[in-house]
Structures are given as structure tokens and as C-alpha cells.
N, C-alpha and C positions, 0 to 999 in steps of 0.2 A: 183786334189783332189776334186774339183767343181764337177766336173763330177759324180764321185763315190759319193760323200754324195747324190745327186738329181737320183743317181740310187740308193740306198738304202732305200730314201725316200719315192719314189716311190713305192716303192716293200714293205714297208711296209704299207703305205697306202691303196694299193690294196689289201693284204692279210685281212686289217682290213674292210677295204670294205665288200670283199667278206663272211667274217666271224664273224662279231660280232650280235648277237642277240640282241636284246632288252636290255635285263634283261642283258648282258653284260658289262662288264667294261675296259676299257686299260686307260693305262697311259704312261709318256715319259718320260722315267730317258736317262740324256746323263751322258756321260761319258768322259772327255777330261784330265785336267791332276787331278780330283777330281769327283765322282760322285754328281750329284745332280736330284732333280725332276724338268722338265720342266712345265710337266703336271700329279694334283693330279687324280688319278684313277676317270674316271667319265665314264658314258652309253652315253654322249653328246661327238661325233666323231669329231663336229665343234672342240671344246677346243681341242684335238688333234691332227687335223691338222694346227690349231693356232701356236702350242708347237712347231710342224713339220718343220712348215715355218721358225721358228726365231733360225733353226739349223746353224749352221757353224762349217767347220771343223777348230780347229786350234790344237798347243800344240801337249803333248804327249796322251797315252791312257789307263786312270786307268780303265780296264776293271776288275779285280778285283772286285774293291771296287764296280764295279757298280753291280756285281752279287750282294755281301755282301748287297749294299743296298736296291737292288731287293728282295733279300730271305728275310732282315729286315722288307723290308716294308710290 
């Protein structure tokens, strides 16, 4: 499961790399057996790959709820 989260990680990273503009913003909601925010939406890529780094896979997966809290926030 190491494996796959540090490819997903990766690949999200690089997309964010290649794509965010200045004036841009992302954030890290995970999703494990409850969503929550890792990292609040900011234009500073550091703070999200901070978020990134202090990922682990465990548990089940409320993707759900992480959409619900996605479209909330």
C-alpha cells in the first residue's frame, strides 16, 4: 500500500507542479475512515507538500464524505 500512496503522491505533486499559476490555489483534504483538511487551500505549494509528506495509508476509505467535504468547502 506504501508503494501506491508514494505513486499517487507523486503524481499529484507533479500535476500541481506543472499546473498551478500564481494566483492559484490547492489544498489536501484526505480521506481515510472520515474526511478531513490536511492543508487549508493556499497559492504556497510548500504547505502542500508539507500536507503530502505527513500522508499514510491506513483504515477504510470515506471517499464519499471527502467529495461532500470537497464540494462544502
Amino acid at each position: 500500500m506504501t508503494a501506491s500512496l508514494d505513486a499517487a503522491r507523486g503524481a499529484a505533486l507533479g500535476f500541481l507542479d506543472r499546473i498551478l499559476r500564481p494566483q492559484d490555489r490547492a489544498g489536501v483534504l484526505t480521506f481515510a475512515d472520515r474526511a478531513s483538511v490536511a492543508a487549508e487551500l493556499t497559492n504556497d505549494l510548500e504547505t502542500v507538500r508539507r500536507a503530502f509528506a505527513t500522508l499514510t495509508a491506513e483504515r477504510g476509505t470515506a471517499f464519499y464524505d471527502a467529495v461532500v467535504t470537497a464540494v462544502s468547502y
